[in-house]
N, C-alpha and C positions, 0 to 999 in steps of 0.2 A: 118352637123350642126343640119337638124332636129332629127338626131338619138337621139343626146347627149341631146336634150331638153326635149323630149318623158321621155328619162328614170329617168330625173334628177324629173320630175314630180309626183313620185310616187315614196316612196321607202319602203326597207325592214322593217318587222314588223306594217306599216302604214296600218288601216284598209281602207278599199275602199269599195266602191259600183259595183258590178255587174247586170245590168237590169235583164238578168232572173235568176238571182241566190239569190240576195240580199248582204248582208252583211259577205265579206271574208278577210282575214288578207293576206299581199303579204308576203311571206316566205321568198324568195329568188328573185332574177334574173339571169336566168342563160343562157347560149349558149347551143345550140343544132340544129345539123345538122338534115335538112329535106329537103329530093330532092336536095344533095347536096349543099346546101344554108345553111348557118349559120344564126341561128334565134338567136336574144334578148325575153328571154319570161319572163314574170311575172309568178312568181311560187306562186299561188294563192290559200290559205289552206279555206274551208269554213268550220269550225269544229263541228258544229252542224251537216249538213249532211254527214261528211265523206268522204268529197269529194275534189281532189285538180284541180285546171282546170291551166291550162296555155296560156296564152292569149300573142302572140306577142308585143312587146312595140310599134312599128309603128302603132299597130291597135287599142291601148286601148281606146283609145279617139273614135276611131270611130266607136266603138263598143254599145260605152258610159259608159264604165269604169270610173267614176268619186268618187272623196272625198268622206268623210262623208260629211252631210247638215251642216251647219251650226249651231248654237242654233236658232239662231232667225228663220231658214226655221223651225226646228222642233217645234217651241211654235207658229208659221203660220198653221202647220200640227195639234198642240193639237187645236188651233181656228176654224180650219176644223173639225175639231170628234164634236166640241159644238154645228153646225151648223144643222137646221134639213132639215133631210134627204127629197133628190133629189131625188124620183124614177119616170125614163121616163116611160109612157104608153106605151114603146114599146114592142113586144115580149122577151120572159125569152133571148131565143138563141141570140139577138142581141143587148141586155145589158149585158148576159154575158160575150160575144166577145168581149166589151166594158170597162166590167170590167176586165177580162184577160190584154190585152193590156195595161190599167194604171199600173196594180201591175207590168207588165213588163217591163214598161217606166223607172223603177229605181227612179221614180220621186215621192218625199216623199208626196209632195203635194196630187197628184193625187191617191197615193197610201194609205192616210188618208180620200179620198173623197169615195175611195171605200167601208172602213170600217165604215163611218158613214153612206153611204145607205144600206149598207146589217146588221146591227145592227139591233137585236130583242132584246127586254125588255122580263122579263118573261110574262107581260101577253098578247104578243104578238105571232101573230100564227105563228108557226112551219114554221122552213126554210126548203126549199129542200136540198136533198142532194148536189147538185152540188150548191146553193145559198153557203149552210156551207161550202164547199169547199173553194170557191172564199172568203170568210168572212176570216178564216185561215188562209190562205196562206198571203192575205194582212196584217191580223193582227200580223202575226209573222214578215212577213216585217216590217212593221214600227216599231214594237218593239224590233225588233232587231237592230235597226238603232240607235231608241231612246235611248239606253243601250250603244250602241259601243258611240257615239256622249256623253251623259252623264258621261261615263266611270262608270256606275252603271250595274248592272248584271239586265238578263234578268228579272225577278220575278219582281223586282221592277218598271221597267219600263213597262209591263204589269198592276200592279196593279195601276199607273198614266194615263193610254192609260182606264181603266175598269172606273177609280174614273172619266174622264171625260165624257164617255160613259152614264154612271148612272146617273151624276148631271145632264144630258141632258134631263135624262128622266123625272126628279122628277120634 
């Protein structure tokens, strides 16, 4: 019975959320023997990276394989970029770890709180490398989300994630 609940949850073509991956479309579901055990997997396409991953159906959920957000989580996530920026006094290395771990949470929220504290205005000083890293990564996250959930292509949902960023500033 939990089998049949697991897969009815997600299905073919429906995009989903992967915590360290972001935003991938399910392609298929299909059988496949491993260690002689018949597996149910999500055939899982991310086509921005190239990449297809396949994740067991018993596991998705506990992986955290979830939906796209909602609108209303995502117009909570744009209230978040408006917000000014949170930076802890603590060391680079354990806000980065900080930040790592939100953009991986899959959690749009969290991963909208990361790109309004690592946000520089131009006449703000120069990120680090590894600061811009973390900023990207998250920022293609939520805007990938914002896009797939909009049903709007990336570009535009970038240039509403930039126009809130900016009105922040001004």
């Amino acid at each position: 019975m939990s089998k049949a609940n697991k897969s009815n949850e997600f299905r073919p073509n429906e995009y989903v959320v992967y915590p360290a991956h972001g935003v991938g479309q399910i392609v298929s579901i299909e059988e496949q023997e491993v260690a002689g055990l018949t597996l149910e997997l999500f055939v899982i396409s991310f086509e921005k990276d190239k990449m297809t991953l396949r994740v067991p159906t018993n596991k998705a959920t506990e992986v955290g394989m979830r939906s796209l957000s909602s609108p209303d989580i995502v117009s909570k996530a744009m209230d978040t970029l408006k917000g000014k920026a949170r930076v802890k006094r603590a060391m680079w290395s354990r806000r980065a770890q900080e930040y790592e771990q939100k953009i991986n949470s899959g959690d749009l929220i969290a991963i909208a709180e990361v790109v309004r504290d690592l946000h520089r205005n131009d006449d703000q000083r120069e990120q680090s490398y590894s600061e811009r890293q973390l900023y990207e990564a998250a920022l293609e996250r939520l805007t990938r989300e914002i896009a797939a959930v909009s049903g709007d292509d990336e570009g535009n949902a970038q240039k509403r994630v930039d126009d809130v960023l900016v009105s922040r500033a001004a």
